[in-house]
C-alpha positions in Angstrom: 152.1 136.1 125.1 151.9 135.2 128.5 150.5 131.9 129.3 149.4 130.6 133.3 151.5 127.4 134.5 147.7 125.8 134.3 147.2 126.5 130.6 150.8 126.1 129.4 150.2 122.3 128.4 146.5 122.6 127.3 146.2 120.8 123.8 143.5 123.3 122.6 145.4 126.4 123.9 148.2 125.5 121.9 145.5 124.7 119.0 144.2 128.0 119.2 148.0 129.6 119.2 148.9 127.7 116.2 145.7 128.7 114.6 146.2 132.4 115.2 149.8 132.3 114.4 149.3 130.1 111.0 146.4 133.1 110.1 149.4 135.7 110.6 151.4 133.8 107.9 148.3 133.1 105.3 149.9 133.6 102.2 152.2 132.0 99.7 155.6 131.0 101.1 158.8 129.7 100.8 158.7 126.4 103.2 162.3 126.6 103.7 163.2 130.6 104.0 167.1 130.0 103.7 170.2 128.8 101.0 173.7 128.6 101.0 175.1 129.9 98.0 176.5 127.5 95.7 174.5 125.1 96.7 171.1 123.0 95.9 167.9 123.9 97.1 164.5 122.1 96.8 161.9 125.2 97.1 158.6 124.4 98.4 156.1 127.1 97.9 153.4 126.6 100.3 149.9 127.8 99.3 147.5 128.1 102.6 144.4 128.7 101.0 142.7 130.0 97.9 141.2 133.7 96.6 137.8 134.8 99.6 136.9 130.9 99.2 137.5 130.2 95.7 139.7 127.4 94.7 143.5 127.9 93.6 143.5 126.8 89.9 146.9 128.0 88.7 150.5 128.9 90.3 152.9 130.7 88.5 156.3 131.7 90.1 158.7 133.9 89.2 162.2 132.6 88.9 165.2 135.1 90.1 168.1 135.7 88.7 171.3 133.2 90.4 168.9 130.4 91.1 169.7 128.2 88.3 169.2 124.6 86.7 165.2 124.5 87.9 163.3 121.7 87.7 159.9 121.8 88.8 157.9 118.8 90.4 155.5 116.6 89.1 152.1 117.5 90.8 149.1 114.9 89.8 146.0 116.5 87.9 148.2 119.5 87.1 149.9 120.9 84.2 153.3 122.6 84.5 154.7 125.2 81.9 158.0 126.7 81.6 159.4 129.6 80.1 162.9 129.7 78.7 165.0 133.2 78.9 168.5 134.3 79.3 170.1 134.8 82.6 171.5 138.3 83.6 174.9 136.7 83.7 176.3 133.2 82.8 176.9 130.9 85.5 179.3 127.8 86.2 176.9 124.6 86.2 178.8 121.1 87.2 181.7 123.2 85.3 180.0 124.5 82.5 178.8 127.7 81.5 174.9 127.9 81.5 173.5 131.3 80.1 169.7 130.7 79.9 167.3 128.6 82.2 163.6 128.2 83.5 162.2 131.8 84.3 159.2 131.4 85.3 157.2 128.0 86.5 153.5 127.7 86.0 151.3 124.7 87.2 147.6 124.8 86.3 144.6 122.7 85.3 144.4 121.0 89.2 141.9 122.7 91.8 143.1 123.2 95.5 139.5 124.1 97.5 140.1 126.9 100.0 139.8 124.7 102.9 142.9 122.6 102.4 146.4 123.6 101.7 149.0 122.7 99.0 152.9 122.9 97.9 154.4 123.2 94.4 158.2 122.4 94.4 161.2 122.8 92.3 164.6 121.6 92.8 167.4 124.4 91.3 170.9 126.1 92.4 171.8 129.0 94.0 174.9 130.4 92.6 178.2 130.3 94.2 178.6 134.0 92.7 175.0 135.5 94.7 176.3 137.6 98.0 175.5 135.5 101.3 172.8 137.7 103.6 171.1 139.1 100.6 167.5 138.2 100.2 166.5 137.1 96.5 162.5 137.7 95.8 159.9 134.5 94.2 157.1 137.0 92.7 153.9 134.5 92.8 150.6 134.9 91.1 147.7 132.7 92.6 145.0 132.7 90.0 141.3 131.2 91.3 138.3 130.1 90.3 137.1 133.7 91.0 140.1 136.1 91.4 143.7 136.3 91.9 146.7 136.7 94.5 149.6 138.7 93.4 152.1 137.5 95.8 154.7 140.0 94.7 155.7 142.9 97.1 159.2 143.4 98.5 159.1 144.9 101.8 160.6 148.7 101.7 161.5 151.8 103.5 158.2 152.9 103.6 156.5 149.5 104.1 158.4 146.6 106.3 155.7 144.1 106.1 154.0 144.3 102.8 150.7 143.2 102.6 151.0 140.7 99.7 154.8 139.7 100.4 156.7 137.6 97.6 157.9 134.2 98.9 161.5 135.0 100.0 164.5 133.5 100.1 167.7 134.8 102.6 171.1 133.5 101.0 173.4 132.2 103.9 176.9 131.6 103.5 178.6 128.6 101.5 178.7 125.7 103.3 182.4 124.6 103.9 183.6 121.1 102.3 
């Protein structure tokens, strides 16, 4: 975008690109996009707005598999609700084996009005064993008062930017001691 010397510095031009810019991004994502394997990670999904003006009344996130030892946060006026299931593989935990951990995270029983925004955090692992540039997929479902936001496309050959994209997650290398 090309922006006159005059208008470079204007607080409500940069309002207005933020705005248009923040619209482009308007569904539920990962606040921090990037992980080192074998390392901890605090995910913040960010949740910009509910379903055509209803009110979000229920998150519910997909854990994948190598993102281990979740624990999701505390969120006032909400419920959270865990499912249990074995991992693909075990994995080495603080040097023990761990085969089964939280698959899927669900807070409900809070409201979130369309006009404001919300996050809904875990803390968790990413396995030392997970390949470093891969990209590991959050499927999330954002129920409303009236309707719901399946957050759960991966992009593909046929379609780079999905329209409902899944919060993603792009594994960088471990981090050296």
């Amino acid at each position: 975008m090309n922006i006159p010397n005059h208008a470079a510095h204007s607080p409500s031009l940069i309002a207005l690109v933020c705005l248009v810019a923040g619209a482009a991004h308007a569904h539920v994502s990962l606040q921090v996009p990037q992980a080192s394997v074998g390392a901890g990670y605090k995910a913040v999904l960010t949740v910009p707005h509910g379903c055509t003006g209803s009110a979000t009344v229920k998150l519910s996130v997909q854990i994948p598999d190598g993102v281990i030892a979740v624990k999701p946060q505390v969120k006032p006026g909400w419920t959270i609700e865990t499912t249990h299931e074995k991992y693909a593989r075990p994995y080495t935990f603080h040097g023990n084996q761990v085969s089964e951990g939280v698959r899927t995270i669900t807070w409900s029983g809070g409201t979130l009005p369309d006009a404001y925004y919300d996050e809904f955090a875990f803390s968790s692992q990413i396995a030392s064993t997970l390949a470093p540039g891969s990209t590991l997929a959050f499927p999330t479902v954002q129920t409303c008062e009236q309707g719901v936001e399946r957050w759960i496309e991966r992009p593909s050959a046929d379609q780079k930017h999905p329209e409902k994209p899944a919060p993603t997650l792009t594994l960088l290398p471990a981090r050296k001691s």
